[in-house]
N, C-alpha and C positions, 0 to 999 in steps of 0.2 A: 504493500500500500504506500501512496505516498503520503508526503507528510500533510497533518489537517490546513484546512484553506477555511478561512472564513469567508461570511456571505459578502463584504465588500470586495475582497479579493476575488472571490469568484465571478461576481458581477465583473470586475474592469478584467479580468481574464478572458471570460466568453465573447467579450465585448474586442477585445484586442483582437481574437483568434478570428472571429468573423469578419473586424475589420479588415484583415487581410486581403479577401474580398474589395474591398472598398476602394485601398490603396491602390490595388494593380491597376484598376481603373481609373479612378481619380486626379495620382498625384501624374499621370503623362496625358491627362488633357490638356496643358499649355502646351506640349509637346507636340501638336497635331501641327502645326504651321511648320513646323523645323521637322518632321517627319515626311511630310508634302517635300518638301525641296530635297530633303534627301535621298528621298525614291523617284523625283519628278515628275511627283503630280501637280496639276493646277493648283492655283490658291484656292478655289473655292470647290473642288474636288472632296466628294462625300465618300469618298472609297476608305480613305482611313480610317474609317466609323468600326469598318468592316473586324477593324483590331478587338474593337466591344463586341461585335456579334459572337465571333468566332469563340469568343473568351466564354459569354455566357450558353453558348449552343454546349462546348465541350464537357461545361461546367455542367447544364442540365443531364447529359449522358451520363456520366461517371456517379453524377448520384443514384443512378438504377444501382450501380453496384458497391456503393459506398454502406447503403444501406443494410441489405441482406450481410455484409459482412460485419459493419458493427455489430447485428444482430448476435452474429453467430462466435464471433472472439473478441466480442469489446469494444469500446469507444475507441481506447488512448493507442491499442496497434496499429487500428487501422486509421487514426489521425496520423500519427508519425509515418505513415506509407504515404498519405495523399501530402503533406507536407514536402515529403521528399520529391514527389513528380511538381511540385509549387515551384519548388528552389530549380529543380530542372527547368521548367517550362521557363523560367523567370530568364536564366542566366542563357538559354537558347534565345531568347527575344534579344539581349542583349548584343550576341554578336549575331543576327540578322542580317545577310547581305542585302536580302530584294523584300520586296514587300511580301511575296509569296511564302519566303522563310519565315517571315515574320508571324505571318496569319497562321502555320505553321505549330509553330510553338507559342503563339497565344492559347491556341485550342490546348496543347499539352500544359499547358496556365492555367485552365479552365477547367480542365479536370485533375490535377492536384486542387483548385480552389474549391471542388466541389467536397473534397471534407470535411474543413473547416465547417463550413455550413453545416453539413447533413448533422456531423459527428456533434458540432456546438448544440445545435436543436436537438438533438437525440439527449442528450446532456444533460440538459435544462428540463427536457419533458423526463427525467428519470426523476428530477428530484420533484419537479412541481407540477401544477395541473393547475386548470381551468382558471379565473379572475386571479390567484396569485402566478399562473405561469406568464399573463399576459401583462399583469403587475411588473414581476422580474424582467421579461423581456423589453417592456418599456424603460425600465433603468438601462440596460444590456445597450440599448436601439441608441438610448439619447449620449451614451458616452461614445456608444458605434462613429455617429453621426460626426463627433467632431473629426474623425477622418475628413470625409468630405469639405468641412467647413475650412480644416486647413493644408488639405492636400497640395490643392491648386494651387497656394500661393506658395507653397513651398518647392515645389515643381517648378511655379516662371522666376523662381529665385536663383535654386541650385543650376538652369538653366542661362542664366548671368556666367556660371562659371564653367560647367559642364554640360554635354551631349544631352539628348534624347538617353542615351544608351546607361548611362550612368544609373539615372531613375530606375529602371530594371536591375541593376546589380546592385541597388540601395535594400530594392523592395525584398532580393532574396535576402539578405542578412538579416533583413530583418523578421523574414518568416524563421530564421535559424534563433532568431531567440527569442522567439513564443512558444518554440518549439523545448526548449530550454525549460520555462517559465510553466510549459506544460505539465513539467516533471512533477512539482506538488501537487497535482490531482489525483485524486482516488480515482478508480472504476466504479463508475458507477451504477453498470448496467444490472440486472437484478436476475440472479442465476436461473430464477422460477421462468423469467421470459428469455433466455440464452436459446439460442436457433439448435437443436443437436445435431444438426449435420449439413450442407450445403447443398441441398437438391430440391430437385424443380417441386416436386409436391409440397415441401415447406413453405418454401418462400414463394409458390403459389395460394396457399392458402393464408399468407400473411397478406399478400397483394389484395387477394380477394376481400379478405375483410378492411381494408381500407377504399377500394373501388365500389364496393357496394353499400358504404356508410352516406346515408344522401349528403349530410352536414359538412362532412369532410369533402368529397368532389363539389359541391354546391359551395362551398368557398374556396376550396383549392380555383375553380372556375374564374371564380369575382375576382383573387388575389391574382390573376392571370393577366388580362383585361386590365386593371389597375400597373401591374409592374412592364406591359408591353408599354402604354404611357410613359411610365418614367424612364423605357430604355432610353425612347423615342428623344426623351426630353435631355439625357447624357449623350448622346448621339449628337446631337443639334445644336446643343446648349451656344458651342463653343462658334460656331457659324452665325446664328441667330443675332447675338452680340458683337461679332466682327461686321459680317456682311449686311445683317437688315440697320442698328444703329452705331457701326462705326465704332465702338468702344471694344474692341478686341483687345488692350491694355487692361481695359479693367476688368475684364473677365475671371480672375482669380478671384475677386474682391466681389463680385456678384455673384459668382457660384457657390462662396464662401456663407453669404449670406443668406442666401436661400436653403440653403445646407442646414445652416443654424435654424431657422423658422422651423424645416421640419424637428430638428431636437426638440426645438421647447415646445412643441404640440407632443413628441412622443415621452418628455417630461411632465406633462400636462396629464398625460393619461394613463401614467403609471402612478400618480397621485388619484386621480379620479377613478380608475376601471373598480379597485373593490366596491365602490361605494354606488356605482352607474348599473358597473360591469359591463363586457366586451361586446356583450349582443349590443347592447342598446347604443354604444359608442359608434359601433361600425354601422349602424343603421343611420343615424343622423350624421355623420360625417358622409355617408354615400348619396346623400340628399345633398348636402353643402357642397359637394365634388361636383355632382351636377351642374347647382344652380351659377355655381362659382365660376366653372370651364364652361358653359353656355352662355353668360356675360362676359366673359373673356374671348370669347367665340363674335359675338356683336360688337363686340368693342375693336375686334381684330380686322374685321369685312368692313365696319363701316370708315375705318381708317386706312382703307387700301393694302393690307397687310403690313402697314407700319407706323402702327398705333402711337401713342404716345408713350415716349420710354417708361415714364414712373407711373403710371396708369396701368400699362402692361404688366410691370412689376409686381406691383403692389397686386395684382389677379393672378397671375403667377404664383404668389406668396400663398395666397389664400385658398388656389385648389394645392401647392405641397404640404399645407400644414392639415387637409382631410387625407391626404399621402400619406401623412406620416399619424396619423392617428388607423387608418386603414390597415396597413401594412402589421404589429406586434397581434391586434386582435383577429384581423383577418387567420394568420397563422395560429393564433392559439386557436380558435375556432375550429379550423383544420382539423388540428393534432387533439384536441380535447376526449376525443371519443375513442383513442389509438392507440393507448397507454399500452396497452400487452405488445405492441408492434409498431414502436416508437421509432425504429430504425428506418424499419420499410417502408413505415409509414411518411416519415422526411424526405426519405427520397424520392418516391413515388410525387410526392404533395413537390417537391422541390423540383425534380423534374420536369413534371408536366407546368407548372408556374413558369418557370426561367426560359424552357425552349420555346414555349408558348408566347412568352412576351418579348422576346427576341427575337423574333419570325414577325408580331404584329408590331414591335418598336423598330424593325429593320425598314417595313415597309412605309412606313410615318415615316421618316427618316428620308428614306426615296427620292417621296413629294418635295424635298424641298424645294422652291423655287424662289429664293431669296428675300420671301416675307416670312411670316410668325403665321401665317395661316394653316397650313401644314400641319403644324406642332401644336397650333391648341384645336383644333379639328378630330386633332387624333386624344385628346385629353377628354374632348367631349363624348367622343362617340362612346372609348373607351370606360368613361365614368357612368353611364346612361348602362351601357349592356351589363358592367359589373353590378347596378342597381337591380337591375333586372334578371339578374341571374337570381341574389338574394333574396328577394323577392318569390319566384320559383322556388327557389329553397324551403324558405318559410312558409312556405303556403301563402303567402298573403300578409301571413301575422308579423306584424314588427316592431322594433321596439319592446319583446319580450324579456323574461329575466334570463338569465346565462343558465 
């Protein structure tokens, strides 16, 4: 066993490991202009997006089998396996000749990234459940997030002195010592649900009982729909800001900010979910997402796709912070009913989310054509069918108790 970890250490633990995730992505979004010239693409060339899709496609595949094996021997072996193909995939991007190497070993990224994940949520649902898992994960989400908040700017900094390339052999050291840091964790998976053996009839019968739970697909669904937006929207971000209003400098410092808004919504609701709880959050925040991306949507066409910067902003802000209340209870919603098959259960639910919103954040992505209309078009539709899926879920009923 390792040694005891208490709950704040645990918390910025799981939060670190997931970040990892975050980071690969994040902090070489300023890198996309100086990546462009170094492959020779256009400046306004959406083909480097393609480094996010890749990362999250490969990333949804690996958790089909990320899962069934935490199942079967553990959290913490089979994190130090996906961590190892992280640190590969990482340090192969780095020395990348063509862009094709590159997309390449993002995917071999994406699936060391997909541990992290499955293995952190497998993790978290061993020790907690239902309003306290969505509780924890709200703390888990809001320390996550400050990744994001200051990736970017530390990315167009280090980028003052060093490559593109550098960022990628940052990122692996630094999976080498979470990997480290991982060592005080216990196992924590629960011998009574341990897989006995690695074949198709188990872990068919694990799949099945999470593919035939309505609650679990009927939000796995919604959280689909919701995360294809937000690829859509780290795909874009960086364009959106250079090409529709000219402030491609300050892009660190906007994407920083928006970053933050979702934290302190998903701080917001890790104080409030025991007392709400997760149904009732995710129901009126999926009205707000709406109502919020469909005034953003009129506000976008009636401005010729180049609204007013802080007008845009500020709606912007307002459907990531239902983002970010969606996303910790969406998941716990998921996983609530899947306790005996927490493993298969993540991966399955993580799988079909991630490849799913990276296939419909690729295609939003596409549309660009040098306005904001694209991108909140694709927020709207996206927020409307994910309402509607829950909706279907529920019967109708909403706003019930957890």
């Amino acid at each position: 066993m390792a040694g005891p970890v208490g709950r704040t250490e645990f918390v910025v633990m799981m939060a670190s490991t997931m970040a990892l995730t975050a980071l690969s992505i994040d902090l070489m979004l300023p890198a996309f202009d100086e990546m462009r010239a170094d492959f020779g693409l256009s400046v306004d060339s959406t083909d480097i997006a393609a480094t996010i899709t890749v990362f999250f496609i490969g990333m949804a595949i690996a958790q089909l089998i990320y899962g069934p094996l935490a199942d079967r021997f553990g959290r913490k072996p089979v994190l130090y396996g996906g961590l190892l193909i992280f640190v590969l995939g990482a340090i192969g991007s780095a020395l990348a000749g063509s862009l094709g190497t590159l997309l390449m070993f993002r995917f071999v990224w994406g699936v060391g990234s997909a541990a992290p994940r499955v293995i952190s949520l497998s993790i978290i649902r061993d020790i907690y459940e239902g309003d306290r898992m969505a509780r924890v994960m709200s703390f888990i989400a809001a320390v996550f997030i400050l990744v994001p908040v200051v990736a970017p700017g530390i990315g167009a900094l280090l980028l003052r002195f060093a490559s593109w390339r550098f960022l990628f052999w940052l990122t692996a050291v630094l999976a080498g010592l979470v990997s480290l840091w991982i060592l005080r964790l216990p196992e924590t998976l629960d011998p009574a649900y341990r897989l006995e053996r690695l074949q198709v009839r188990p872990i068919a019968r694990a799949a099945r009982i999470v593919v035939t739970n309505r609650q679990a697909v009927g939000y796995t669904v919604a959280m689909t729909f919701v995360f294809g937006a937000f690829v859509s929207y780290l795909a874009s971000s960086e364009l959106v800001w250079e090409e529709v209003y000219g402030r491609g400098d300050q892009f660190p410092l906007i994407f920083g900010a928006l970053a933050l808004v979702i934290g302190i919504a998903m701080l917001v609701n890790g104080a409030m979910v025991d007392r709400i709880g997760a149904r009732r959050i995710i129901h009126g925040a999926l009205f707000t997402y709406v109502a919020t991306a469909g005034l953003a949507l009129v506000v976008a066409i009636g401005g010729g796709g180049d609204p007013n910067f802080w007008l845009f902003v500020v709606l912007l802000g307002l459907a990531l912070v239902s983002h970010g209340l969606l996303i910790p209870n969406g998941n716990s919603l998921a996983m609530a009913p899947l306790g005996s098959v927490a493993g298969t259960a993540s991966a399955i639910i993580g799988a079909f989310s991630i490849m799913g919103g990276a296939i419909l954040g690729t295609v939003i992505d596409r549309a660009f054509d040098g306005t904001v209309t694209p991108m909140i078009t694709g927020f709207f539709l996206a927020s409307l069918a994910a309402l509607l899926t829950v909706l279907i879920t529920e019967r109708g009923r909403l706003f019930g108790e957890t």
